[in-house]
C-alpha positions as CSV (number, residue, x, y, z in Angstrom):
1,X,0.0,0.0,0.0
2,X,1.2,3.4,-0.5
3,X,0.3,6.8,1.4
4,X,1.0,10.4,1.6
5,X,3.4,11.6,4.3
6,X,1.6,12.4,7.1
7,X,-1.5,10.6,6.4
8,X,-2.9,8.6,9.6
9,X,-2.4,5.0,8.4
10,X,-4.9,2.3,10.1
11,X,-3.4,-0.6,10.9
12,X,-5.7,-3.4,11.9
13,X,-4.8,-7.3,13.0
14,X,-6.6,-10.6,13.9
15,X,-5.3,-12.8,16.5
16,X,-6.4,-16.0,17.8
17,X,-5.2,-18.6,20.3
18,X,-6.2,-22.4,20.4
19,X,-5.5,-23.5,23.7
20,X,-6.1,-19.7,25.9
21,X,-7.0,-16.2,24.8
22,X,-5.0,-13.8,23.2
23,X,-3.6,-11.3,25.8
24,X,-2.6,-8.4,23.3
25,X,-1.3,-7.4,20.2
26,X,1.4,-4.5,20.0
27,X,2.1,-3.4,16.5
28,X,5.4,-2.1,14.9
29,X,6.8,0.1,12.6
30,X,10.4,-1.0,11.3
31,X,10.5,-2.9,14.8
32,X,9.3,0.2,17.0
33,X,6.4,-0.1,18.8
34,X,3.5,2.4,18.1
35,X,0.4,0.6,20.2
36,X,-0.6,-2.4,22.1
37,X,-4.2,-3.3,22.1
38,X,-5.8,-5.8,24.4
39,X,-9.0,-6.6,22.9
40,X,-10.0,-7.5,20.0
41,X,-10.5,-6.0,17.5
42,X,-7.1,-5.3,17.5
43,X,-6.2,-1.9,15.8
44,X,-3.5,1.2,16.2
45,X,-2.9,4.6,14.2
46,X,0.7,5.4,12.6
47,X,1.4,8.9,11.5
48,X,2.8,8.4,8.3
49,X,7.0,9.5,7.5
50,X,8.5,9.6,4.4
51,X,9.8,5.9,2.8
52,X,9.6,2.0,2.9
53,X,8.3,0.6,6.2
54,X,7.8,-2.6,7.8
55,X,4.4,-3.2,9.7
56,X,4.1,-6.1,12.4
57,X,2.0,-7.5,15.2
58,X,3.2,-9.5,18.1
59,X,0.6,-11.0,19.6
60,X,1.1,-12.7,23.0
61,X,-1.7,-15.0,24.8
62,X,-2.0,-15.7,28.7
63,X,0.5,-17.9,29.3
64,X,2.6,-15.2,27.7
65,X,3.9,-17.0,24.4
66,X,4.2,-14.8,21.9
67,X,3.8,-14.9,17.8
68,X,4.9,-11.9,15.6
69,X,3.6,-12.2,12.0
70,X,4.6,-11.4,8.8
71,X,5.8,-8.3,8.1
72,X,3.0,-5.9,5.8
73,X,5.2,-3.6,3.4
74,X,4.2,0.6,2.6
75,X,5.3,2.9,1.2
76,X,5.0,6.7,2.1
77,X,5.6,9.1,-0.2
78,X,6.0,13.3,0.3
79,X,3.2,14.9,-2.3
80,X,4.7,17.1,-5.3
81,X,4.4,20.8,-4.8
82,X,3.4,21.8,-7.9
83,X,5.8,24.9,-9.1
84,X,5.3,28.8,-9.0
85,X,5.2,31.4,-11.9
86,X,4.8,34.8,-12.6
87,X,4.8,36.7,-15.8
88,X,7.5,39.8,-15.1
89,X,6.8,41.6,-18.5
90,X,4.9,43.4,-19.7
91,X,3.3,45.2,-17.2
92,X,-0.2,44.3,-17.3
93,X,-2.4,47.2,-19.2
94,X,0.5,47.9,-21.6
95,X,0.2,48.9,-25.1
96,X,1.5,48.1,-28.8
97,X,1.8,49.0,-32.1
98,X,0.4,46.0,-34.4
99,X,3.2,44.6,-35.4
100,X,5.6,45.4,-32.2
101,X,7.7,42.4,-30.9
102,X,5.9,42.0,-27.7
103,X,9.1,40.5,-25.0
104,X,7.4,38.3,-22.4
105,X,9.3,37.2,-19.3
106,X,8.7,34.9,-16.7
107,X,10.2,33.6,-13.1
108,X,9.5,30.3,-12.4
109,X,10.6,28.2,-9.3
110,X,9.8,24.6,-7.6
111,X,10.8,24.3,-3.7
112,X,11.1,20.6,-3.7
113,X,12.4,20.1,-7.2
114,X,13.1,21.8,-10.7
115,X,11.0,23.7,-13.3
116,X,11.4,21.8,-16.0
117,X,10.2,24.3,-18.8
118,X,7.8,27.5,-18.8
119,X,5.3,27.4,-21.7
120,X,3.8,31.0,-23.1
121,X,0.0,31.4,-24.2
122,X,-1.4,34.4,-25.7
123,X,-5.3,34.2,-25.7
124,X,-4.7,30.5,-24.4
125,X,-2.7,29.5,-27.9
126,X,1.0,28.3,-27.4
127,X,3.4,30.8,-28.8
128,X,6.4,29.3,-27.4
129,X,8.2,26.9,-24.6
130,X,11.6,27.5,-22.5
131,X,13.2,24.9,-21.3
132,X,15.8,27.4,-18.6
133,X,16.2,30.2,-16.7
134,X,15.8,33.4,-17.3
135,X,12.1,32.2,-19.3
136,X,11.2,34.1,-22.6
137,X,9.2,34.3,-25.5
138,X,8.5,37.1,-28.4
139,X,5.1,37.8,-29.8
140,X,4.2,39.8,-32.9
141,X,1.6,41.9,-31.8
142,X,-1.7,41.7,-33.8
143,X,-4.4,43.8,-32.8
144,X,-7.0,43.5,-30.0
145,X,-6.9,43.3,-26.6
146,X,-4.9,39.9,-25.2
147,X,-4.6,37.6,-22.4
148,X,-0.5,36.2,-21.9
149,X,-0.3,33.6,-19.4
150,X,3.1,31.1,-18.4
151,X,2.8,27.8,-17.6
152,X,5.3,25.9,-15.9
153,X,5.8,22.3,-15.0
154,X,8.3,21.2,-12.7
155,X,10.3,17.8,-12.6
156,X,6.9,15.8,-11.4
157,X,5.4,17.1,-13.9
158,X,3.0,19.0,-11.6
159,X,1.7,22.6,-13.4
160,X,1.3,25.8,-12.6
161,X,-0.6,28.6,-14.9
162,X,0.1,32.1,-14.2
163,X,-2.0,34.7,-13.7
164,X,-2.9,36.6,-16.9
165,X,-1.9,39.4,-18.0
166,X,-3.5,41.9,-20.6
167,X,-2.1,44.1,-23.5
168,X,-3.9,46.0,-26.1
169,X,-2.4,46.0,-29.5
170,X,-3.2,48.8,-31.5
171,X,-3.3,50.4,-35.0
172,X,-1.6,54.0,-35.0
173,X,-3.9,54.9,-38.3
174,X,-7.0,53.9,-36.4
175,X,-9.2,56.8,-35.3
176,X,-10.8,56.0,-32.2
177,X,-14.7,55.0,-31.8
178,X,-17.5,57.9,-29.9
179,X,-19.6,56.9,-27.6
180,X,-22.0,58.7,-25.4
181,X,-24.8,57.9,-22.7
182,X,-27.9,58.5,-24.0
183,X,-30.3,57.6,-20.9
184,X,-30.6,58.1,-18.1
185,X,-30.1,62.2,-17.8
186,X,-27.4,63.5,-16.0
187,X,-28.5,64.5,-12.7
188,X,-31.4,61.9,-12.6
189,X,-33.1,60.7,-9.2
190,X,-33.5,57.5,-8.5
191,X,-35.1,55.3,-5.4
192,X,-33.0,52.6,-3.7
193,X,-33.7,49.5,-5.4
194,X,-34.6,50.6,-8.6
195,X,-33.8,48.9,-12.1
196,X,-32.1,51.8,-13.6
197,X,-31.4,51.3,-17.9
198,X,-28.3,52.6,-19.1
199,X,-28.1,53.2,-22.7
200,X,-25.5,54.5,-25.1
201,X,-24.5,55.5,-28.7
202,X,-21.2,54.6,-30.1
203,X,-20.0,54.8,-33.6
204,X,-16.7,54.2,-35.7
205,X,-15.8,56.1,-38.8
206,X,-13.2,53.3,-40.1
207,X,-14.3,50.3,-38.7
208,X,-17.0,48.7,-36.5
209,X,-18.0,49.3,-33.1
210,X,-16.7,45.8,-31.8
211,X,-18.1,46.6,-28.1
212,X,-19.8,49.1,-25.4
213,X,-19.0,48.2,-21.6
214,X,-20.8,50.1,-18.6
215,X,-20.3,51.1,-15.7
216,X,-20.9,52.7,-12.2
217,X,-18.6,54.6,-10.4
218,X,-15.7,52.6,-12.6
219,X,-16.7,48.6,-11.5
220,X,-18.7,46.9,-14.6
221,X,-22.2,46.1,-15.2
222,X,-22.4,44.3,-18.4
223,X,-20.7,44.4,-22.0
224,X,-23.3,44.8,-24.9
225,X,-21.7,43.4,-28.2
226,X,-24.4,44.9,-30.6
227,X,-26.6,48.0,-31.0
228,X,-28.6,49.2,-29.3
229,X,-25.8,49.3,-26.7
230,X,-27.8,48.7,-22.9
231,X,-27.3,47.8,-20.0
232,X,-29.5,47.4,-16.4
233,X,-28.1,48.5,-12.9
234,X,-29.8,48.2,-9.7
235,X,-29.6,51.3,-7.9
236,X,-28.0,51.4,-4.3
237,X,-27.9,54.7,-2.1
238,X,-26.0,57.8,-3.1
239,X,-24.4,59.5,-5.7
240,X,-23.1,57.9,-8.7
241,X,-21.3,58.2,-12.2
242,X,-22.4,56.1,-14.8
243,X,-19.6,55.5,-18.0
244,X,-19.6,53.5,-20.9
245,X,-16.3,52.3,-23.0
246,X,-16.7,51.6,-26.8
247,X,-13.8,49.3,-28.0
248,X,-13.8,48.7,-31.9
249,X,-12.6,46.6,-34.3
250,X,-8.8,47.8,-34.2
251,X,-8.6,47.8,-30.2
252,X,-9.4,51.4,-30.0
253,X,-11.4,52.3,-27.1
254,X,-12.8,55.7,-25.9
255,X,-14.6,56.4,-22.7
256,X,-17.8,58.6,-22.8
257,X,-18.5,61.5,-20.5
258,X,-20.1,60.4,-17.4
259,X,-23.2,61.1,-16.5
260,X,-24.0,61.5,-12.8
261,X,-27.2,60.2,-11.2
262,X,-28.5,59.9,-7.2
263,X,-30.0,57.3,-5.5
264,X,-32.7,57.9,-2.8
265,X,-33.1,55.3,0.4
266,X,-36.3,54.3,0.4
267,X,-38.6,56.5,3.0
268,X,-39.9,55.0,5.9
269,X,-43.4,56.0,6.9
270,X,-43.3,58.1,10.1
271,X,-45.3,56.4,13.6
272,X,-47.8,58.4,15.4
273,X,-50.7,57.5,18.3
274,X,-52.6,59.8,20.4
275,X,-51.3,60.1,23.7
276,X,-55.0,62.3,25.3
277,X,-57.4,61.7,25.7
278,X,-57.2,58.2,27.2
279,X,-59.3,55.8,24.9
280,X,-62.8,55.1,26.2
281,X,-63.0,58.7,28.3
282,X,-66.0,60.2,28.6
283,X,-67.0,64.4,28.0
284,X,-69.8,66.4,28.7
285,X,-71.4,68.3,25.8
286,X,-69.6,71.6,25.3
287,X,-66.5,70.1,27.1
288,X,-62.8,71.4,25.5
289,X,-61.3,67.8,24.4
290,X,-57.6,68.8,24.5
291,X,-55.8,66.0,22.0
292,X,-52.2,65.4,21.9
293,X,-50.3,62.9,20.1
294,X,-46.7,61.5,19.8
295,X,-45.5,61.0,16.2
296,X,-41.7,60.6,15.1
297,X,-40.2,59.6,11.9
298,X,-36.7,57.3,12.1
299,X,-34.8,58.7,8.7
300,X,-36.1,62.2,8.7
301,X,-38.3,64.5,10.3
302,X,-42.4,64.8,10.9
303,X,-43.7,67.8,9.1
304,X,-47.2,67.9,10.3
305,X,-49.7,66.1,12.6
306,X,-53.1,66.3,11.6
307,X,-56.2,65.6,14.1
308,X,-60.0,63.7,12.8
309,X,-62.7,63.7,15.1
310,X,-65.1,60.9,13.3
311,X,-62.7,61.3,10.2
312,X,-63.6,65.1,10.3
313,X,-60.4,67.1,9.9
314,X,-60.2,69.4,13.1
315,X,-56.9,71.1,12.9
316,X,-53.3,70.6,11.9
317,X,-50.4,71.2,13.9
C-alpha cells in the first residue's frame, strides 16, 4: 500500500489462540512499537514519515507465548508541490503597435524540485516553450486586446498557470470609436432599489463598433456586443457616475463623459398615536377635548400632525 506523508495510516490485526485467549497485540513500525491493544478488534494509528516501512503485530496469549507475523510492506511518499510562476513583462495594461515584438518574461521556481520548462500562451494558444532560466518568449503583436499567461511544469510534472496578464495592441492609423450615454439624464433621481437602464451611442468612422461596456462609479455592469448598446443596474444609495467604453474593431477604445445620477433610500413612513385623551374617556357636551399625540419619523423629520374627530379634519399642527 502506498500513502501520503503524514496521512494517519490504520493498521488493523486478527489474532487468535487455540488453547487460551490472546492477551494483546502490539504493533510495529520497522520494529518500534506504536500501540498495544488488548481486545479485539485489534487496531492502532501510525502517522505516516516519508519511505519504505515494515508493519508487524506481536501477539502474546495468557501464558505469555508470543507470535509476531509477517511483516505488511508501505510505502509513504511526500506529495509534489506543484511549481510557482509569474509573468515579469509586460506590465499588465500595456500597449503596442500591431506589429511590435511584444518581449514576455517569466520567473518560475519549484521548492522541492526543478522547473522543468515555462510554456507561453497568448489568448490560451502556445506561442512558445523554455526549457531554462531566465524564461522568454516574443510575440508579434496583432491587434486587439490579449490575455498572456506562463505555464510551468516542474520535474513531477506538476503545473502551474500564471496569472494573466492583458495588453492591447493597436493600430496608430485607427481613429478611435464615440460613444456617449444617452439615458438616463445626467443628474437623474432614482429610489433605492430601482432597475435603472443605461443606454449608449457609439459609432466608428473606419471600422465597426466591436463593443460598449458600462459602468458605475468605474466597476462593470455588463458588456453589450451589438446596438442598441444597454445595460440594467440596480440602484444602491448615493451618488453615482455612470460611464460607458466603446472598443472597436482595431482595439481602439474611448470612454464617454459620465453622466452623474443619485440614488434615494427608500422612505420609511413616520409612527404616530394619540397620547390624550385616554381611549374610552368620557365628556360632557360643550366640554374642551384637549388631544395630543406623539408621532416621530426614524430617517427624517415629521412635518405635520393632523387631528380627525369621526374622520372630520379638526386642525393641523
Amino acid at each position: 500500500a502506498a500513502y501520503n506523508t503524514g496521512d494517519a495510516v490504520a493498521i488493523a490485526a486478527t489474532a487468535a489462540d487455540s488453547d487460551g485467549t490472546v492477551a494483546s497485540v502490539e504493533f510495529f513500525v520497522d520494529g518500534v512499537s506504536i500501540g498495544v491493544d488488548n481486545s479485539a478488534p485489534y487496531e492502532a494509528s501510525y502517522t505516516a514519515v516519508a519511505g519504505p516501512h515494515a508493519l508487524t503485530a506481536k501477539a502474546t496469549d495468557d501464558d505469555a507465548a508470543a507470535t509476531t507475523s509477517a511483516a505488511v510492506n508501505v510505502t509513504v511518499t511526500t506529495p509534489n508541490v506543484a511549481p510557482t510562476v509569474a509573468i515579469t513583462a509586460p506590465a499588465d495594461g500595456s500597449t503596442y503597435v500591431v506589429g511590435n515584438a511584444v518581449a514576455i518574461t517569466a520567473t518560475a521556481a519549484d521548492s522541492d524540485g526543478t522547473v522543468a520548462s515555462v510554456e507561453f500562451f497568448v489568448d490560451g494558444i502556445s506561442i512558445g516553450v523554455d526549457n531554462a532560466a531566465p524564461y522568454e518568449a516574443t510575440y508579434a503583436a496583432v491587434i486587439g486586446a490579449h490575455a498572456l499567461t506562463a505555464k510551468a511544469t516542474d520535474d513531477d510534472a506538476a503545473v502551474t498557470t500564471s496569472t494573466a496578464v492583458n495588453i492591447t495592441v493597436t493600430d496608430p492609423a485607427n481613429v478611435n470609436p464615440t460613444v456617449s450615454i444617452t439615458s438616463p439624464a445626467d443628474g437623474a433621481n432614482f429610489a433605492s432599489g430601482a432597475s435603472v437602464a443605461i443606454a449608449a451611442n457609439a459609432a466608428d468612422t473606419d471600422g465597426t463598433v466591436a463593443s460598449v461596456e458600462f459602468f458605475v462609479d468605474g466597476v462593470s455592469v455588463g458588456l453589450d456586443n451589438s446596438a442598441p448598446y444597454e445595460a440594467t443596474y440596480t440602484a444602491v444609495s448615493g451618488p453615482h457616475a455612470l460611464t460607458a467604453k466603446a472598443t472597436d474593431d482595431d482595439g481602439g477604445q474611448t470612454v464617454s463623459t459620465a453622466v452623474n445620477i443619485t440614488v434615494d433610500a427608500a422612505n420609511v413612513a413616520p409612527t404616530v398615536s394619540i397620547s390624550a385623551p385616554v381611549n374610552g374617556a368620557t365628556y360632557t357636551t360643550g366640554a374642551a377635548v384637549a388631544i395630543a399625540a406623539s408621532a416621530a419619523d426614524t430617517d427624517g423629520t415629521v412635518a405635520s400632525v393632523e387631528f380627525f374627530v369621526d374622520g372630520v379634519s379638526i386642525g393641523v399642527d
